[in-house]
BATOR-665355 format. One record per residue: x, y, z of N, C-alpha, C in turn; residue number from 1; residue in three letters. Coordinates in pm, whole numbers, always signed. Example, Ala and Ser with C-alpha at 12.3 -4.5 7.8 and 13.67 -1.06 7.14 Angstrom:
BEGIN
<atom n_xx="+1319" n_yy="-569" n_zz="+780" ca_xx="+1230" ca_yy="-450" ca_zz="+780" c_xx="+1320" c_yy="-330" c_zz="+780" num="1" residuo="ALA"/>
<atom n_xx="+1285" n_yy="-225" n_zz="+708" ca_xx="+1367" ca_yy="-106" ca_zz="+714" c_xx="+1290" c_yy="+3" c_zz="+787" num="2" residuo="SER"/>
//
This chain:
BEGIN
<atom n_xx="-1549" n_yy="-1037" n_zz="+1229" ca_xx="-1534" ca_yy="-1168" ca_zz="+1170" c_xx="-1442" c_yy="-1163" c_zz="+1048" num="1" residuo="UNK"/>
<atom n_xx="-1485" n_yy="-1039" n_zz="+982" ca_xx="-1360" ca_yy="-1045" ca_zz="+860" c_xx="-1235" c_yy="-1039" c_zz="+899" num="2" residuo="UNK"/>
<atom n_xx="-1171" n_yy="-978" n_zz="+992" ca_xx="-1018" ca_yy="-995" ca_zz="+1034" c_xx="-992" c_yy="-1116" c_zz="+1106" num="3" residuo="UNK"/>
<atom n_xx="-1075" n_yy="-1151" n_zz="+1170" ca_xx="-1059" ca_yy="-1274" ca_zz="+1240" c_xx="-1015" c_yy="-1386" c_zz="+1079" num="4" residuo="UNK"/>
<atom n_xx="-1126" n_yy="-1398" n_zz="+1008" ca_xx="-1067" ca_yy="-1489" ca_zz="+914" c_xx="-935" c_yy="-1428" c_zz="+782" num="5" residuo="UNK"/>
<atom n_xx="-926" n_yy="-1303" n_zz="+800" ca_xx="-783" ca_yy="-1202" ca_zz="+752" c_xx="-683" c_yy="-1308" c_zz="+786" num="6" residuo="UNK"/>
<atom n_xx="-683" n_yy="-1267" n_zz="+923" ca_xx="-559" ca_yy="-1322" ca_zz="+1026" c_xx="-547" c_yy="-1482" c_zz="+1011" num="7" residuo="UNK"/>
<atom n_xx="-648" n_yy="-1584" n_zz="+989" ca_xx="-597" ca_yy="-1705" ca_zz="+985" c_xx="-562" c_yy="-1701" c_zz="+870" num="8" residuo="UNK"/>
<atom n_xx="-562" n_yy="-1616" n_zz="+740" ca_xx="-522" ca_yy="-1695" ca_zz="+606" c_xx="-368" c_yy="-1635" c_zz="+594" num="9" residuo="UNK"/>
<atom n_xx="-358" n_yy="-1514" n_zz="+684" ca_xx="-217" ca_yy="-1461" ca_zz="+702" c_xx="-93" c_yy="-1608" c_zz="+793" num="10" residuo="UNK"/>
<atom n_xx="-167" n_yy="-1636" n_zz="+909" ca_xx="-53" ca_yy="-1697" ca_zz="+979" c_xx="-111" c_yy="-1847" c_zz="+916" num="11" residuo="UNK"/>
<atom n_xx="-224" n_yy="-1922" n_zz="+864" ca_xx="-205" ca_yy="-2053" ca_zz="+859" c_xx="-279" c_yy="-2038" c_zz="+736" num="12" residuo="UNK"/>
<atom n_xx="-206" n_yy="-2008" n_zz="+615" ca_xx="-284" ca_yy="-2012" ca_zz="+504" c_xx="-309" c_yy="-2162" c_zz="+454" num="13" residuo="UNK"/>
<atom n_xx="-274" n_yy="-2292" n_zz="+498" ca_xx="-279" ca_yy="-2366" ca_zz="+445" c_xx="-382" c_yy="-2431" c_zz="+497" num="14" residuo="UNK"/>
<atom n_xx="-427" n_yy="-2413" n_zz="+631" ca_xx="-505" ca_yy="-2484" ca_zz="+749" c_xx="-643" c_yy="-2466" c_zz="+697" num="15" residuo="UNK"/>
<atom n_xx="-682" n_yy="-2618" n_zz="+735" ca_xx="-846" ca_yy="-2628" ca_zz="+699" c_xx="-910" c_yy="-2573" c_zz="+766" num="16" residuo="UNK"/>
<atom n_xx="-1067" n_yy="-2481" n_zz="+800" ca_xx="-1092" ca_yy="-2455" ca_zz="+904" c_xx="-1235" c_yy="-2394" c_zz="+849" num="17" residuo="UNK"/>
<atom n_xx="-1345" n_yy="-2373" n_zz="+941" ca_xx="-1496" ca_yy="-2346" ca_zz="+874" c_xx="-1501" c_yy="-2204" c_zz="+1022" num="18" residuo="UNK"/>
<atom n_xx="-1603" n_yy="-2167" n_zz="+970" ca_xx="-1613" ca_yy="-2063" ca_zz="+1091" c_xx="-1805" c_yy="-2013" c_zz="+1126" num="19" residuo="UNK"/>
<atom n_xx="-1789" n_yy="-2072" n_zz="+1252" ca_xx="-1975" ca_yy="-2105" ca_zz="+1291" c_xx="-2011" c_yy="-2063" c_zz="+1398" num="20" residuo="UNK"/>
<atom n_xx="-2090" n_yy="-1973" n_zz="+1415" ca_xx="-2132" ca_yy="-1882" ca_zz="+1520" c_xx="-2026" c_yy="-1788" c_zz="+1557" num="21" residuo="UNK"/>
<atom n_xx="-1946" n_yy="-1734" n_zz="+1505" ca_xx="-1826" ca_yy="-1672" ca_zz="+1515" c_xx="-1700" c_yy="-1722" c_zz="+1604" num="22" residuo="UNK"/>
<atom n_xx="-1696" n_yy="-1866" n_zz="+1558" ca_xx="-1566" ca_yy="-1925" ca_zz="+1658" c_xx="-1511" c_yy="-2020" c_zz="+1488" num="23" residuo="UNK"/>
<atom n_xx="-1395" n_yy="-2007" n_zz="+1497" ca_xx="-1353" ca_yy="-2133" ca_zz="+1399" c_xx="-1327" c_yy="-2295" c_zz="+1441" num="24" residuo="UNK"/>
<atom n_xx="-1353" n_yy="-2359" n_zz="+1363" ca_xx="-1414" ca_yy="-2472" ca_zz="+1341" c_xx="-1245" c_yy="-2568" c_zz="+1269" num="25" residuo="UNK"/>
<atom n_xx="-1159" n_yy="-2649" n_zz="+1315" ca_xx="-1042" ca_yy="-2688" ca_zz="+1227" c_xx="-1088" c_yy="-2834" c_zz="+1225" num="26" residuo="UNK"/>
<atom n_xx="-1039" n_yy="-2852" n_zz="+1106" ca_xx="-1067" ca_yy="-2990" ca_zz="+1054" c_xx="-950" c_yy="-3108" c_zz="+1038" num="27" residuo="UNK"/>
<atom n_xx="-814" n_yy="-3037" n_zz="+1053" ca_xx="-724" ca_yy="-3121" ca_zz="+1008" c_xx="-589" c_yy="-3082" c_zz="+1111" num="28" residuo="UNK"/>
<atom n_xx="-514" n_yy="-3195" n_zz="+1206" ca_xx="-430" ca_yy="-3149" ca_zz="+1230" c_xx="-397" c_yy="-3072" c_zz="+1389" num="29" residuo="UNK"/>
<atom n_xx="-289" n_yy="-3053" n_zz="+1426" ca_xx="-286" ca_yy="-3000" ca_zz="+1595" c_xx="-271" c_yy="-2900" c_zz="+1538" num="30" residuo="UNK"/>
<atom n_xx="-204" n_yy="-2827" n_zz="+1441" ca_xx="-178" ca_yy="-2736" ca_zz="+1429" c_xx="-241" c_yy="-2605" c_zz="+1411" num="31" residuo="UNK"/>
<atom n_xx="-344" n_yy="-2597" n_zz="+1520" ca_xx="-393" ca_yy="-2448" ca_zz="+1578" c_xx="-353" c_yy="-2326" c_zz="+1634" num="32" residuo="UNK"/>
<atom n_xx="-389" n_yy="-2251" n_zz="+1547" ca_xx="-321" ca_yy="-2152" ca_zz="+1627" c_xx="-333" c_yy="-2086" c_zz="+1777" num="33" residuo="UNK"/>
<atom n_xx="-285" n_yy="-2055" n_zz="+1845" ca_xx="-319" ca_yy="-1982" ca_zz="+1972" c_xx="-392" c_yy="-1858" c_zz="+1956" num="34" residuo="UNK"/>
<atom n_xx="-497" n_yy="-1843" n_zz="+2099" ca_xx="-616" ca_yy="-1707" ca_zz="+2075" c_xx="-470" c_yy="-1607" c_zz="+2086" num="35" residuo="UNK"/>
<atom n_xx="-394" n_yy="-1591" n_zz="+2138" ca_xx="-295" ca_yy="-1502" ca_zz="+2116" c_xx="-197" c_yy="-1468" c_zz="+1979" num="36" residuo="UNK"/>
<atom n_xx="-195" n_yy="-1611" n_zz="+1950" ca_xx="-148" ca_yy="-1531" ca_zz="+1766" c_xx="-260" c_yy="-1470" c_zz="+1677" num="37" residuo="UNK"/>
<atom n_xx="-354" n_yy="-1516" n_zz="+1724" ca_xx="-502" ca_yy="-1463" ca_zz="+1623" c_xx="-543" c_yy="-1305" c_zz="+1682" num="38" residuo="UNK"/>
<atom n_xx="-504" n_yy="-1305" n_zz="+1819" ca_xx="-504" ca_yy="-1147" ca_zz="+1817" c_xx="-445" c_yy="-1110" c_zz="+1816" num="39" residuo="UNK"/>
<atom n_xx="-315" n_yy="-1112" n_zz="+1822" ca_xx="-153" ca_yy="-1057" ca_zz="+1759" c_xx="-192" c_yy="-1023" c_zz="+1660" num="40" residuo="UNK"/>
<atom n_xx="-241" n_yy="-1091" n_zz="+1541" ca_xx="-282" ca_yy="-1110" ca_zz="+1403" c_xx="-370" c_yy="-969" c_zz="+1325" num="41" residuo="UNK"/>
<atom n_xx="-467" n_yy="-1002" n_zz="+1437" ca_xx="-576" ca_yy="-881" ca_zz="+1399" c_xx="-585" c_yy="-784" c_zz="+1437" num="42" residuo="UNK"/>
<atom n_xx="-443" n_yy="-740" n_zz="+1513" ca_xx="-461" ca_yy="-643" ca_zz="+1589" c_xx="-328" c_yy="-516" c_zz="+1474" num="43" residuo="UNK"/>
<atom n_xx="-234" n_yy="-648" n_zz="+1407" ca_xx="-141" ca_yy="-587" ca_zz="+1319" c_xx="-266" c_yy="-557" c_zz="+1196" num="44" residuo="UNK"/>
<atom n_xx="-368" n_yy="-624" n_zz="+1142" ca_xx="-432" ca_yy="-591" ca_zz="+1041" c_xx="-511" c_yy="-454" c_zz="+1092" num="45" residuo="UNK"/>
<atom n_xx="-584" n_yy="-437" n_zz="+1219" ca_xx="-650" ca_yy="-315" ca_zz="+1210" c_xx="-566" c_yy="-187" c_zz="+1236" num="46" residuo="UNK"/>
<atom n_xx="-429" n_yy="-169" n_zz="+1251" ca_xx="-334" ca_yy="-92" ca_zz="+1242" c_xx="-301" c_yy="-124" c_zz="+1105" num="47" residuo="UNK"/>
<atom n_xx="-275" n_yy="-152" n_zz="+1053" ca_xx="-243" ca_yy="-136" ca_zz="+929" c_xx="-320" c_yy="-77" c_zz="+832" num="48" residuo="UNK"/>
<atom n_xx="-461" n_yy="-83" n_zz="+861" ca_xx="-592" ca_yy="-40" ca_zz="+783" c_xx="-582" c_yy="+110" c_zz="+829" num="49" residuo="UNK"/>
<atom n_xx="-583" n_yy="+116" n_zz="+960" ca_xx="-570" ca_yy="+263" ca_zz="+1018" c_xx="-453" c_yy="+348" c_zz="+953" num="50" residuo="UNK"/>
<atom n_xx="-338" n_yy="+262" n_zz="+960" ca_xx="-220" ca_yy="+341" ca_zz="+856" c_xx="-230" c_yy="+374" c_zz="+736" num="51" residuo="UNK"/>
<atom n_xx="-327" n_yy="+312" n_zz="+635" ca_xx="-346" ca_yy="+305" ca_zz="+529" c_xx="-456" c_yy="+435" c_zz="+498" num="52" residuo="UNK"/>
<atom n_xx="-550" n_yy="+468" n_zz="+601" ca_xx="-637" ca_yy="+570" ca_zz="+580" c_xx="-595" c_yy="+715" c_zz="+471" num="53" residuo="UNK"/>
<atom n_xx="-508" n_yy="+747" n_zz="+510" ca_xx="-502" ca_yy="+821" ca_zz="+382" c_xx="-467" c_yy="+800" c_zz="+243" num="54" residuo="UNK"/>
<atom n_xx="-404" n_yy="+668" n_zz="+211" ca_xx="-454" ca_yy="+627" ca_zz="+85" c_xx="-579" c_yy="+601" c_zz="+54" num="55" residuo="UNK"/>
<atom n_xx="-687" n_yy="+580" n_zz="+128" ca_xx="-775" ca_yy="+590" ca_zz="+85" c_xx="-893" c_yy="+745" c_zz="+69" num="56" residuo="UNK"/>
<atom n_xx="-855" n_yy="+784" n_zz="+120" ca_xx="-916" ca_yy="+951" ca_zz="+115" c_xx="-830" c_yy="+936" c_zz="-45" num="57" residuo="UNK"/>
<atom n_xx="-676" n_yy="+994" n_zz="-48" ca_xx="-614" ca_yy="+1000" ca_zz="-143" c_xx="-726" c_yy="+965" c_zz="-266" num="58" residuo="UNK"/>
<atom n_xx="-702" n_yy="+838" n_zz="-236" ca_xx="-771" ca_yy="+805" ca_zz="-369" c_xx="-927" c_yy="+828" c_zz="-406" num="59" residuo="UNK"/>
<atom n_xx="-1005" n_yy="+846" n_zz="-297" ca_xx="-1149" ca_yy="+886" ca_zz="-356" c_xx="-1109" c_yy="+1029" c_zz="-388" num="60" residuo="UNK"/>
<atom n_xx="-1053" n_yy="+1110" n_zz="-326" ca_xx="-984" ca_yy="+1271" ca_zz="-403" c_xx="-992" c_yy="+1280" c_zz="-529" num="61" residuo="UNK"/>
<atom n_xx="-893" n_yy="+1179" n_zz="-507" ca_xx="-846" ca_yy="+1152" ca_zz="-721" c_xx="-908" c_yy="+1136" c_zz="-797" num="62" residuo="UNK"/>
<atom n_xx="-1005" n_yy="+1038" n_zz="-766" ca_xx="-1125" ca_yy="+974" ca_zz="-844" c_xx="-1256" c_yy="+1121" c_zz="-875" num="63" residuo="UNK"/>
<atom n_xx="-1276" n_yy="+1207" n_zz="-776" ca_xx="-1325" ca_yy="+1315" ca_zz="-797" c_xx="-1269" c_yy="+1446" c_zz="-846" num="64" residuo="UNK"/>
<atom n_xx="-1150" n_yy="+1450" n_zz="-845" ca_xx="-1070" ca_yy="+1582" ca_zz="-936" c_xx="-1041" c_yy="+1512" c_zz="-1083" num="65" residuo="UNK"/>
<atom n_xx="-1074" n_yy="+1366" n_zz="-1087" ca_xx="-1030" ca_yy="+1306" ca_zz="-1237" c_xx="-911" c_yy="+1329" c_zz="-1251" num="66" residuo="UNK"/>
<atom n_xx="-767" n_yy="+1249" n_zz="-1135" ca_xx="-671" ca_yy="+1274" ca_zz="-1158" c_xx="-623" c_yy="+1112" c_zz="-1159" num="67" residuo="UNK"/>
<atom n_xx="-684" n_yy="+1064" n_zz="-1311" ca_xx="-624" ca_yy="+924" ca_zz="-1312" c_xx="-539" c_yy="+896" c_zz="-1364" num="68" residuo="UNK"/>
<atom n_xx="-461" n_yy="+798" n_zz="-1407" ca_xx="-348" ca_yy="+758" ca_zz="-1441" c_xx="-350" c_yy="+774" c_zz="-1602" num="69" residuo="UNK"/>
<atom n_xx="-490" n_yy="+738" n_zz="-1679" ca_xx="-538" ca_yy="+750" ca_zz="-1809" c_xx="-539" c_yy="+848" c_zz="-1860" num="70" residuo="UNK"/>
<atom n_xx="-608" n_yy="+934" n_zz="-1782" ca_xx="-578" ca_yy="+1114" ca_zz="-1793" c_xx="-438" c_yy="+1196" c_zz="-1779" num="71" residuo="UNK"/>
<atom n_xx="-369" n_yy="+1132" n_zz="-1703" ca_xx="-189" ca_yy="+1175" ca_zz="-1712" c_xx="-156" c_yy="+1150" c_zz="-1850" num="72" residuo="UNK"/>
<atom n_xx="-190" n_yy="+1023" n_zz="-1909" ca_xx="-144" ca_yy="+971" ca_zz="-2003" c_xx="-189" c_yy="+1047" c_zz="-2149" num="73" residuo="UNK"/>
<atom n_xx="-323" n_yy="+1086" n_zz="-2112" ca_xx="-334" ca_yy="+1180" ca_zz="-2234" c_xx="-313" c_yy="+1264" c_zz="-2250" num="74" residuo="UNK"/>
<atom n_xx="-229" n_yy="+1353" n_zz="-2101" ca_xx="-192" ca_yy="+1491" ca_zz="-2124" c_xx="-76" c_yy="+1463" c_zz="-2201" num="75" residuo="UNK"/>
<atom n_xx="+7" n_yy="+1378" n_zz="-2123" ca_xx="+162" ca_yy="+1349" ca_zz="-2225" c_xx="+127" c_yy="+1328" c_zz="-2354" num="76" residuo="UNK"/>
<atom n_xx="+58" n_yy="+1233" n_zz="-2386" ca_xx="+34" ca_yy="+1228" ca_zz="-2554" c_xx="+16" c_yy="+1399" c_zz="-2628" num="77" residuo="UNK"/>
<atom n_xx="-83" n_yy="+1463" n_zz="-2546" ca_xx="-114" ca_yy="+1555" ca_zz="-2633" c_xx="-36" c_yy="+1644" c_zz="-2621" num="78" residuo="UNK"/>
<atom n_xx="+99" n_yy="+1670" n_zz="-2539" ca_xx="+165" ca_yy="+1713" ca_zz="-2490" c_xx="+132" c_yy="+1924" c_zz="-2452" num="79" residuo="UNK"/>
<atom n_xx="+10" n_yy="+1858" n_zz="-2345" ca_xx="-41" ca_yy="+1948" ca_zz="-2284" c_xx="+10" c_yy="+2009" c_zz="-2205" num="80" residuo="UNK"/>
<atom n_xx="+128" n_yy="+2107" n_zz="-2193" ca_xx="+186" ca_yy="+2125" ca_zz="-2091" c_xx="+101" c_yy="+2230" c_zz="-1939" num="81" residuo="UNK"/>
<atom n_xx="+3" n_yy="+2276" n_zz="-2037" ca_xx="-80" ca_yy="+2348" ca_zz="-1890" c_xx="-139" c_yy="+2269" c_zz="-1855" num="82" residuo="UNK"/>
<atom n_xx="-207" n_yy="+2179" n_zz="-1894" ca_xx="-276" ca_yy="+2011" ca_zz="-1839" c_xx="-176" c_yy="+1952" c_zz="-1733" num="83" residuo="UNK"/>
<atom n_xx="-120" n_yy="+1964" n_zz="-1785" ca_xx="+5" ca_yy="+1842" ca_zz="-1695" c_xx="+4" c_yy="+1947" c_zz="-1570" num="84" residuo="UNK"/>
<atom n_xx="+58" n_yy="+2053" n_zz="-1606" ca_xx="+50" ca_yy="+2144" ca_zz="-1441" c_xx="-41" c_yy="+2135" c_zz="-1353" num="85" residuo="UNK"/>
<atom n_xx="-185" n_yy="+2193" n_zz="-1445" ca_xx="-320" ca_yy="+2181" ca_zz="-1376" c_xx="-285" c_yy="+2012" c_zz="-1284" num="86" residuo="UNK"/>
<atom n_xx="-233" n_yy="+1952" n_zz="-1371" ca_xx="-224" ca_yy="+1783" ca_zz="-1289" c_xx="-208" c_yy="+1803" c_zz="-1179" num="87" residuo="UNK"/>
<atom n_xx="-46" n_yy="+1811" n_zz="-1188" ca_xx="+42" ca_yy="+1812" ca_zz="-1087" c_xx="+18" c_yy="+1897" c_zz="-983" num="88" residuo="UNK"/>
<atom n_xx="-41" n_yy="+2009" n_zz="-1012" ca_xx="-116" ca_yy="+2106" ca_zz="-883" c_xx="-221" c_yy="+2055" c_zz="-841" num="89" residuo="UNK"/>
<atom n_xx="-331" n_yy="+1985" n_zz="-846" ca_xx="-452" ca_yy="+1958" ca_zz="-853" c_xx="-430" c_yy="+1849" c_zz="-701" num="90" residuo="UNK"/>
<atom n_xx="-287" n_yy="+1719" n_zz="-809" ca_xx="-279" ca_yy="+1598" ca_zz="-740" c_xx="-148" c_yy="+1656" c_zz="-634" num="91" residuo="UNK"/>
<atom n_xx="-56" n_yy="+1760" n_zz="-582" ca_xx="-49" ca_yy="+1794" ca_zz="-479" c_xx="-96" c_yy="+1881" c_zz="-395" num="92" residuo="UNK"/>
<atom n_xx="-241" n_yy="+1874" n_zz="-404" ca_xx="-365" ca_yy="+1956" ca_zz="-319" c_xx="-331" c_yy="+1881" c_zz="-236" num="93" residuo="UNK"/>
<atom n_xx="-401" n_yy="+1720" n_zz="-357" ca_xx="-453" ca_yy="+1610" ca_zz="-270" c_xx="-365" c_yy="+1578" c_zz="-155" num="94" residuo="UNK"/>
<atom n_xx="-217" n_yy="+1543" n_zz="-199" ca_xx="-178" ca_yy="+1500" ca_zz="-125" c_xx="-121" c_yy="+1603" c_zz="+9" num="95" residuo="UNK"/>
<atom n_xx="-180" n_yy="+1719" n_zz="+5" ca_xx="-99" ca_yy="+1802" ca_zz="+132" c_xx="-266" c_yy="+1811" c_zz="+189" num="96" residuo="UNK"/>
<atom n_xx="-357" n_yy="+1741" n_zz="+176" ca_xx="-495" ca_yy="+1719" ca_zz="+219" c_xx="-507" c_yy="+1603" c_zz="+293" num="97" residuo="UNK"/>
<atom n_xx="-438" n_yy="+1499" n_zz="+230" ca_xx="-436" ca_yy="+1383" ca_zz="+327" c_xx="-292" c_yy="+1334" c_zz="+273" num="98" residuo="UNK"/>
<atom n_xx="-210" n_yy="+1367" n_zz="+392" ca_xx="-81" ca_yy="+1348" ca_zz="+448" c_xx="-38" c_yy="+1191" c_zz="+485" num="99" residuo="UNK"/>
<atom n_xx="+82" n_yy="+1154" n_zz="+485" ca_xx="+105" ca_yy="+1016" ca_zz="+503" c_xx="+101" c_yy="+1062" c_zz="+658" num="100" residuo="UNK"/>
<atom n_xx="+103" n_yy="+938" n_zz="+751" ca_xx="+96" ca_yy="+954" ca_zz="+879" c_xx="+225" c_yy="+969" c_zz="+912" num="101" residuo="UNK"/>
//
């Protein structure tokens, strides 16, 4: 149901529409979309989520080695230069751990 209503705010963001028993409901207008653009629709959103999978590993990684953007920032301030390495080695673990597709 969540991509289903993804996909209408992608192709008819303007269109009125309620959604009840899992079918949508339009209130205004011919301008419906076809069951074929709505699964055209959701079918580009759950590929795209799938493409996206390793940004998300990526980032729970990060979030557990404490390789945040705040923490970069205080190595430069303190101008930590074995910090910054430790960084930069740490955060291309991550990324040769979860690879772009």
């Amino acid at each position: 149901m969540e991509n289903l209503i993804k996909a209408m705010e992608r192709i008819r963001p303007s269109k009125e529409y309620s959604s009840h028993n899992g079918k949508l409901v339009f209130y205004k207008g011919d301008d419906e979309p076809t069951q074929e653009e709505i699964d055209a629709e959701i079918l580009l959103i759950e590929s795209e989520f799938v493409a996206s999978e390793y940004q998300r590993k990526r980032k729970s990684d990060y979030d557990k080695e404490g390789l945040s953007f705040d923490k970069f920032v205080e190595l430069l301030i303190e101008d930590d230069t074995q910090g910054l390495k430790d960084f930069r080695d740490a955060r291309n673990l991550v990324k040769v751990k979860h690879q772009k597709p």
